[in-house]
Each structure stands twice: as structure tokens, then as C-alpha cells.
C-alpha positions in Angstrom: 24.7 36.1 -29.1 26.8 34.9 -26.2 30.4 35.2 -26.0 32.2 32.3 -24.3 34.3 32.7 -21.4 36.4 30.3 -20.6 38.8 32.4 -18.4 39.0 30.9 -15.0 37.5 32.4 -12.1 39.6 31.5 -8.8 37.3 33.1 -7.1 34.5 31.0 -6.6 37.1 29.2 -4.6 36.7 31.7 -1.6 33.4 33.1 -3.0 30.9 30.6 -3.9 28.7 28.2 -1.4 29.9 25.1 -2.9 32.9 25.3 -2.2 32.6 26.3 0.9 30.5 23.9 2.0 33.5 21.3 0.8 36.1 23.5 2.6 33.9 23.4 6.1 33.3 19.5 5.4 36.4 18.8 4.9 37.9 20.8 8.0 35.6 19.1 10.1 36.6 15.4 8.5 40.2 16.5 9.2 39.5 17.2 13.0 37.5 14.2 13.3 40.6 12.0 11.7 43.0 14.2 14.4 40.4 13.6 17.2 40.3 17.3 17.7 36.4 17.6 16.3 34.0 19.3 19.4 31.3 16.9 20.5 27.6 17.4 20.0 25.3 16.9 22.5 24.6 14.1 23.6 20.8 12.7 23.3 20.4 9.1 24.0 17.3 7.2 22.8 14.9 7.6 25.7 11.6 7.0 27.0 11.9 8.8 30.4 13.3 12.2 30.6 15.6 10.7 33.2 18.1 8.9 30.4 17.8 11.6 27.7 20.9 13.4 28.4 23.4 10.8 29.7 25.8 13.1 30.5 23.6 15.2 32.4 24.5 18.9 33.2 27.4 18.9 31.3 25.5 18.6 28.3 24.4 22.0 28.3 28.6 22.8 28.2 28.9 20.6 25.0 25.8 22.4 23.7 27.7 25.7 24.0 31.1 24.2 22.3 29.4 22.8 19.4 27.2 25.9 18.7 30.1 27.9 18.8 32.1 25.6 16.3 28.9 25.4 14.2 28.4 28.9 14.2 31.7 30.2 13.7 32.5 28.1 10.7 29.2 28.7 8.5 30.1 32.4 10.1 33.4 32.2 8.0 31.7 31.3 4.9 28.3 33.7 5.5 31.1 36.4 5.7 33.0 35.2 2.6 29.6 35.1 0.6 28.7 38.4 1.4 25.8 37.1 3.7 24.2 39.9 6.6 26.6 38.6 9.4 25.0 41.0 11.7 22.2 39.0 11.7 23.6 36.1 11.3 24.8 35.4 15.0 21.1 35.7 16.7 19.6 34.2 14.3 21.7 30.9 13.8 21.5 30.4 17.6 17.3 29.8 17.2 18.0 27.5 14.1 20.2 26.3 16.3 18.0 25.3 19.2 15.0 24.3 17.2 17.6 21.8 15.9 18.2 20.9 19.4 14.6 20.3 20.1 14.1 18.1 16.9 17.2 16.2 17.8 15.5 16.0 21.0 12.0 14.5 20.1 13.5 12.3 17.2 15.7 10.8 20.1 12.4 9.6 21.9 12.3 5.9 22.2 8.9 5.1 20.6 9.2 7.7 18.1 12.8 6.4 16.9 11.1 2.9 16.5 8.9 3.6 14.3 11.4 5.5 11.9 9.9 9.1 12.4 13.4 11.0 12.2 14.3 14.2 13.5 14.2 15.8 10.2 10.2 15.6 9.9 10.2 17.6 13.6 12.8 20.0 12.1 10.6 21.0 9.2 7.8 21.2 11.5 9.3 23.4 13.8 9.9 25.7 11.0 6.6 25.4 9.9 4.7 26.1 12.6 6.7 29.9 13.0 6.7 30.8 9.2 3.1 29.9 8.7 1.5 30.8 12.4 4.3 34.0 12.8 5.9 36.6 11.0 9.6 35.1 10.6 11.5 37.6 11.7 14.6 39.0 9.7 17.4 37.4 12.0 16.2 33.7 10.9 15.7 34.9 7.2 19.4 36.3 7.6 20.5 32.8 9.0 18.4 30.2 7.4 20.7 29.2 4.6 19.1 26.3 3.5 21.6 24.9 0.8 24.2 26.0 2.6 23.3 23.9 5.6 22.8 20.3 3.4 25.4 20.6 1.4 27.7 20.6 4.3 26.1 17.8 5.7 26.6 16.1 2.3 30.2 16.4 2.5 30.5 15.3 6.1 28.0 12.2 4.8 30.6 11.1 2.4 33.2 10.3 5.5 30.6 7.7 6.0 30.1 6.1 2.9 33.2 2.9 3.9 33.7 1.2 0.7 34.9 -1.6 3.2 31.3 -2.1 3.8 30.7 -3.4 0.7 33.0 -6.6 1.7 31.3 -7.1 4.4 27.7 -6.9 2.5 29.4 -9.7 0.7 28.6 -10.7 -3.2 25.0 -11.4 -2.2 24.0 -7.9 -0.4 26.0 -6.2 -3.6 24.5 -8.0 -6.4 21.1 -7.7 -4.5 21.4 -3.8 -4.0 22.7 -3.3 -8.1 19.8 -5.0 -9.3 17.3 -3.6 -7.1 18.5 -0.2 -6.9 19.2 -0.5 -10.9 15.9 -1.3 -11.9 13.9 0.4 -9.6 15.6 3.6 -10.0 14.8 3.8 -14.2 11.4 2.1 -12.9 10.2 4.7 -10.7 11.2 7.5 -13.2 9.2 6.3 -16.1 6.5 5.4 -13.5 6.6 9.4 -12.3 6.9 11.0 -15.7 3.6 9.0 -16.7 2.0 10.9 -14.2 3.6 14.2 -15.6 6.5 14.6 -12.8 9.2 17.3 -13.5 12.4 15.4 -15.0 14.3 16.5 -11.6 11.5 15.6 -9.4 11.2 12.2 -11.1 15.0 11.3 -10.0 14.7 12.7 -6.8 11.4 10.2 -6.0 13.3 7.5 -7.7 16.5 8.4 -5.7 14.7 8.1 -2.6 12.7 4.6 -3.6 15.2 2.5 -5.2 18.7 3.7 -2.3 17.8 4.6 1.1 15.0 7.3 1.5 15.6 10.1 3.7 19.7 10.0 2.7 19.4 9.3 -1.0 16.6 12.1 -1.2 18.6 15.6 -0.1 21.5 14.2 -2.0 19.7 13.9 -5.1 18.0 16.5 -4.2 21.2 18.9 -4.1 22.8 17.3 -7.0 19.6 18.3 -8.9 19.4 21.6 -7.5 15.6 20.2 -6.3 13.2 22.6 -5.0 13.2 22.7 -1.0 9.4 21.8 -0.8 9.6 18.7 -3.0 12.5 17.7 -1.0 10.4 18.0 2.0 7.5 16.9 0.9 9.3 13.3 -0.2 11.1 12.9 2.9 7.3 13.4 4.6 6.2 10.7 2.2 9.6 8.1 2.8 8.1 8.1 7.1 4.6 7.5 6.2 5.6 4.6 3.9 8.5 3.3 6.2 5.8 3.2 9.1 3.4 1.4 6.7 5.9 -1.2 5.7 6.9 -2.0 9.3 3.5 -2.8 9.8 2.7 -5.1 7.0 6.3 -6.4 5.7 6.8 -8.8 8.4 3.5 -10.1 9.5 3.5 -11.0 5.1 6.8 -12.2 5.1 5.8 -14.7 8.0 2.5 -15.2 6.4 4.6 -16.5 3.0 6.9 -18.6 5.4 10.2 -17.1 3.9 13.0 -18.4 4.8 14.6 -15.4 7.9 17.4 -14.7 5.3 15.5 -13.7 2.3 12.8 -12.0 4.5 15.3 -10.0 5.9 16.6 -9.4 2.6 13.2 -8.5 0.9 12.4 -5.7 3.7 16.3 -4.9 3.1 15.6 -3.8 -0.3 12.5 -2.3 0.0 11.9 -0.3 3.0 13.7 3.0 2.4 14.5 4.5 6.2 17.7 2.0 7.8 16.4 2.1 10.8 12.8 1.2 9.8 14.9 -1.6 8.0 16.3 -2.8 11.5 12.9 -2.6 13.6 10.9 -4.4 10.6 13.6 -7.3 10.7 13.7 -7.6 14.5 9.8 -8.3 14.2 11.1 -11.6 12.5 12.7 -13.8 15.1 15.7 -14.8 14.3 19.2 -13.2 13.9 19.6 -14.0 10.4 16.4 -11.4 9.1 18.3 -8.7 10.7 21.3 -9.4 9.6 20.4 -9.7 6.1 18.2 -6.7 6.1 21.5 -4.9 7.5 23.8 -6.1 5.1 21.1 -5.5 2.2 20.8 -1.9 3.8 24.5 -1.5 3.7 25.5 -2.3 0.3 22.7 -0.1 -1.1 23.9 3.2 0.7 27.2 3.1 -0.7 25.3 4.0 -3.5 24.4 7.6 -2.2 27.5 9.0 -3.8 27.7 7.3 -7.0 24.0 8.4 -7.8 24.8 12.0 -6.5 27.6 12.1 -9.0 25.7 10.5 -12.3 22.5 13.0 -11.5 25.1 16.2 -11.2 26.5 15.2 -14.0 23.3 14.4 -16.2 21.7 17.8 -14.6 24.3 20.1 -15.6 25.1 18.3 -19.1 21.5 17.3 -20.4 18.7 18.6 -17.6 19.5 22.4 -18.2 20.0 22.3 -22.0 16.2 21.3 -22.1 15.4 23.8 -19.9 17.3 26.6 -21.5 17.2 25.7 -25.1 17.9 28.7 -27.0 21.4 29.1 -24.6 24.9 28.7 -26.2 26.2 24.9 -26.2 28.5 25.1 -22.4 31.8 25.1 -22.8 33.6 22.6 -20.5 35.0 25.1 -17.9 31.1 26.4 -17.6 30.1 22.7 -17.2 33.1 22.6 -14.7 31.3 25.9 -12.8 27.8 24.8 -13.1 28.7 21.2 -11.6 27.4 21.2 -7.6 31.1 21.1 -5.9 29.9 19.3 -3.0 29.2 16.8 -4.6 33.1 16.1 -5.6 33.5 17.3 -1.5 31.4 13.8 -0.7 33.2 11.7 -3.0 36.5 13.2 -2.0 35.2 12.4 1.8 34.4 9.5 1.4 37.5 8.0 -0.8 39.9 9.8 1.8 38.4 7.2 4.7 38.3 4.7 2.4 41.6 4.3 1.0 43.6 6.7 3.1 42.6 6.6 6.2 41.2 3.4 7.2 44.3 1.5 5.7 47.1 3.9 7.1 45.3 4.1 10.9 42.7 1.1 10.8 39.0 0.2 11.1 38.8 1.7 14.2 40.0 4.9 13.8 38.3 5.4 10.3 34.8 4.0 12.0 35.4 6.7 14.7 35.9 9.6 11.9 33.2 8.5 10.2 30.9 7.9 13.2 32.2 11.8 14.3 31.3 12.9 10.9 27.7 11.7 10.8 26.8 13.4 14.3 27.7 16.5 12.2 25.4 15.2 9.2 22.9 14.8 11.2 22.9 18.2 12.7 23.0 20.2 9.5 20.6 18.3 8.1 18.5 19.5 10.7 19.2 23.3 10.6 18.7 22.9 7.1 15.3 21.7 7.5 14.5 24.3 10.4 15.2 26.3 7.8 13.1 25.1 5.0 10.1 25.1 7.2 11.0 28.6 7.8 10.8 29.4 4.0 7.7 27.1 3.3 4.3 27.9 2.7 2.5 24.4 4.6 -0.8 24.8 1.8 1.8 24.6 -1.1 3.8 21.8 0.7 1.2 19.2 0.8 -0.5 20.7 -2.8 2.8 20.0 -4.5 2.4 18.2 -7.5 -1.4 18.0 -7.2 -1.1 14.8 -5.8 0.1 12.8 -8.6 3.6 12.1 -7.2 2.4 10.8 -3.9 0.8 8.4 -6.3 3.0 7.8 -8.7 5.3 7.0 -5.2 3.4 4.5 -3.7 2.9 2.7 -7.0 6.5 2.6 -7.9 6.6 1.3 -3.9 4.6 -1.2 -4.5 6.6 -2.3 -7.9 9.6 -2.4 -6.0 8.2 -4.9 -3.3 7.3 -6.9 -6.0 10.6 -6.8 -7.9 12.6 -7.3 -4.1 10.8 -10.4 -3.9 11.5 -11.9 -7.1 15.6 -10.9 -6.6 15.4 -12.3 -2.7 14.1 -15.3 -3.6 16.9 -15.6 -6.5 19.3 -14.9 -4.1 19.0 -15.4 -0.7 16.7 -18.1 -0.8 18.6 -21.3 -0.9 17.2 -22.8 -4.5 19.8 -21.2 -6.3 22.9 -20.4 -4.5 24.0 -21.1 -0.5 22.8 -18.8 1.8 25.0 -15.9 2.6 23.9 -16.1 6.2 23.4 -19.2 7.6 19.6 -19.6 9.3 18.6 -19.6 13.0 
């Protein structure tokens, strides 16, 4: 029989990845708030080579600054974690720049409109070495997956403005609680029909019923999800998204909606934000993309709310199922089991919130944030370098057998349907005044 411990370990302060992905988060939310944070490169949206790199030569000087600042501070905590820092160094600089190149082709204009992200070219980068090549030891040294997206969790909470949720007004708020409410416990039931793993299940309904590609590595950490199903759902969120710019609009027009409850419908369904934008631009009119926006809005600033209910219901309920026969937790071992980085997001994203936007102003708190994401974004794409790197590509598109791709695009489908029914409620005009006046 286990003995409980309920000593604590201070330790896993200094010791465990966790918390060092808040630490590293938080430093570089602290230097973005002081303006002190390193640049990344710059990569404008282009279709000519010519206006790629705005800043031309000295881009390849910023490059150097921010993969030294990268690669020092996940050094730091390599080292502290007892990680092969030897290694480490070489290795992290060809994460680094297969990063770069996935920034790179995500950046290209027609790619960008049509809501293929840079994460999808990250994976495949990986891919295409661990499946074609031997992957070296250097890149198994350096690709620490979790590592890398829970860090970018924590810098994604400086972005999550509960201000935003005033500006989404009662209408974008009410619409993203009852959409991302009922789709959310809709899609679950929907994937455990078709015999889904519990965690799997919430991380498909995470990413259907918030916003995709976001909503799916956070729940995706806060589950402790396996790396291939993450994968394999963000794969699934760009095929939809460029399906629904292709048909939402031309139906939407077909139905003669009114522009502000169009907008809202593809708001609340398509799952990529800037698939969202390019769908609504297809409507002409202002007021589509502006309600698709504001719709958009109010729904990510669910991210961390989710996050924390799906930590919490993984570490209290998810592994007692799993592990039956263990001793009943203590609550200092819920308290060690709970993912930290989660608490670093929320923590991020109260501090711009209520400390910094109200003590410095909207524009300073915009710019932390905005510096913040940049930093997201780039983790998220050395951790998906890196998940290619550890993936086999035959048991990435075999996961599941099939049935949650299915189980997916029904539950999409459902969630169209239900989107409908709550933007013609609200944003209509038969029942309440438009939030956004029409063109």
C-alpha cells in the first residue's frame, strides 16, 4: 500500500519543466512590459520574395539576437532539468531554422489566405527528416516538445485582454458562451460514440467549439494529449477551415443573411481567426467582418478558462479512471500533478489585464501582448518541428482509425447548424437591435 506524502518538494520549483516554462514565460512578459524583449525576425506577408523581409539585411542580425535569447533561456532550463546541454546548442540552432523556414512559407501571401498556418509546415519539416532520415542525436537532444508549447502557452496568456470582451460587446459574449457551451459537451458525446479516448474527445471538442489551432495545444497540454493527436487535429482544423471559406459565404449569400449575422455565423463556426477574417471579407460589407471579428474575439478569451477546467478535471477525475487501483491523491499531489503552465497563462494573462493595461494603458498592454505572441508563435513552431521529428507519418494519419476525423466533421457540421440558430437569435434584427449597424 502507498504511503502518502504530503511533504513539500521546493524543488520542482528549479527542477521540473512546468515551472520552468512559467519562469521563461514570464521573464519574457516582463521584458516585453519593460520594452527590453529582442525582436524576432521580421516576415511580412508576401507574394514576391522582394517584400518578405522588410527590413532587409538586417534581418539576418535580428535572426542572430532572437536565437541567441531563445536558446539561452530554454538553455537555462535544459540545464536545470538535467537535459544533454552538449547537445543541446547544435541541435536547437536546426529546430531553430526549420522554424524559420515554416515562419517563412506560412508568411506567403496566398498560403496565409487560405488559413494554412506555419504550424502544418513546421510539422512537416519534421516529418520529412524523421521519416526520410535517421534523426540525428543533436535534434533528439533538443527537440523538447512540451517544453517548447508550454512556453508558448504562457507567453499566449499575455494575449488573452479581458478588455476584449467589452469591446465584443453583450452580443459577441452571449454568442461565444452558448456556442462554445454547447458545442464543446456536443462534440464530446459525439466523439465518445465513436469510441474516442476521454482526453482525445476534449481536445477535438476544445478545438471545434473555441478557436482551432489555439484552443487545440492548450487543451492539448492541459490534458497531457499525445503529440500525434495533437498534430493530427491541427492537420484536420486547416483542411476544414479551407473547406468552410469555400462554402460559408457563397451559402450565407445564398440564404440572404443579413452581413451582421453572416458574419456572426462564420464567427462561431470556422475555427482558424484568420480563416474567420478572409471568409467575412468574401461578404461585402464591413459589418460581416466586423461581426465575425468580434464573434472570434469573445470566443478566444475562452482559451484559458477551458485550459484551466480540463487541468483541473484531468488531474482530479481523468487519471483516477485511468489508475484505479492507486491511493485517493492527496491535495498537495493534486497540487504537483496539476500542469503549472497552465496557472503561468492565467497569471499572464490577468497581469495585462488588470495590472498592466490600467496602470500604463491600452497601448502599452496591446504592445506586451502583441510582443508576447511573436514569441507564441515561435515556440509553437519549434515545438512542432519537433513533434515531426518524433512522429512516425503512417501512425499520424492512422490515428484513431479514422473515426475521429469523422466523428469531427460531424460535430462540424452540428455546430454550423447550432451557429445558425444562435446568429439568427442574436444578430439578426427579429429579436434584439443589431450590435453592428449594416452597410
Amino acid at each position: 500500500m502507498n504511503t502518502r506524502n504530503d511533504k513539500i518538494d521546493w524543488s520542482s520549483l528549479w527542477r521540473s519543466e512546468d515551472w520552468w516554462a512559467c519562469w521563461i514565460g514570464w521573464f519574457i512578459l516582463v521584458l516585453a512590459i519593460a520594452g527590453m524583449l529582442p525582436d524576432p525576425p521580421k516576415i511580412a506577408k508576401w507574394a514576391s520574395l522582394a517584400v518578405a523581409f522588410p527590413k532587409g539585411w538586417s534581418t539576418l542580425g535580428t535572426s542572430i539576437v532572437f536565437f541567441i535569447t531563445t536558446c539561452v533561456l530554454t538553455l537555462i532550463g535544459a540545464a536545470f532539468m538535467k537535459r544533454d546541454i552538449k547537445l543541446y546548442i547544435p541541435g536547437f540552432l536546426i529546430i531553430f531554422i526549420l522554424a524559420f523556414l515554416a515562419m517563412f512559407i506560412g508568411s506567403q501571401k496566398f498560403i496565409k489566405a487560405w488559413g494554412i498556418e506555419y504550424v502544418i509546415w513546421a510539422l512537416a519539416f519534421g516529418l520529412i527528416i524523421s521519416n526520410i532520415f535517421s534523426v540525428p542525436k543533436v535534434l533528439k537532444a533538443a527537440g523538447l516538445t512540451e517544453f517548447f508549447v508550454k512556453i508558448g502557452l504562457v507567453c499566449m496568456g499575455a494575449t488573452i485582454m479581458f478588455s476584449v470582451v467589452l469591446k465584443a460587446g453583450a452580443m459577441g459574449v452571449a454568442q461565444a458562451l452558448l456556442v462554445a457551451t454547447v458545442v464543446w459537451f456536443m462534440t464530446y458525446w459525439i466523439c465518445r460514440k465513436f469510441k474516442v479516448s476521454e482526453r482525445f474527445s476534449a481536445i477535438i471538442a476544445s478545438a471545434n467549439s473555441i478557436c482551432g489551432v489555439s484552443a487545440t495545444i492548450a487543451a492539448g497540454g492541459a490534458l497531457h494529449g499525445d503529440p500525434k493527436e495533437i498534430s493530427y487535429m491541427i492537420a484536420w482544423v486547416m483542411v476544414c477551415a479551407v473547406v468552410l471559406i469555400l462554402v460559408m459565404p457563397p451559402l450565407a449569400i445564398w440564404m440572404n443573411l443579413p452581413n451582421n449575422m453572416a458574419g456572426a455565423w462564420i464567427g462561431g463556426v470556422i475555427d482558424n481567426t484568420g480563416a474567420v477574417v478572409a471568409a467575412g471579407e468574401v461578404i461585402k460589407g464591413k459589418a460581416a467582418v466586423q461581426a465575425a471579428a468580434m464573434v472570434k474575439m469573445a470566443q478566444n478569451v475562452l482559451i484559458g478558462i477551458a485550459a484551466f477546467l480540463m487541468a483541473l478535471w484531468a488531474t482530479m477525475s481523468l487519471e483516477r479512471k485511468e489508475h484505479p487501483d492507486a491511493e485517493r491523491p492527496s491535495y498537495m499531489e493534486i497540487w504537483y500533478r496539476f500542469p503549472k503552465f497552465v496557472i503561468g497563462f492565467m497569471v499572464a494573462s490577468l497581469v495585462v489585464s488588470f495590472i498592466v493595461e490600467p496602470a500604463m494603458g491600452e497601448k502599452a498592454a496591446k504592445a506586451a501582448a502583441k510582443a508576447c505572441k511573436n514569441y507564441r508563435s515561435w515556440f509553437f513552431a519549434l515545438c512542432f518541428v519537433s513533434i515531426g521529428l518524433e512522429t512516425n507519418f503512417k501512425e499520424l494519419v492512422t490515428v484513431g482509425g479514422g473515426r475521429p476525423a469523422i466523428a469531427y466533421w460531424l460535430s462540424q457540421t452540428a455546430n454550423a447548424i447550432w451557429t445558425l440558430f444562435i446568429a439568427w437569435i442574436l444578430w439578426s434584427g427579429t429579436f434584439f437591435t443589431p450590435a453592428i449597424l449594416p452597410d
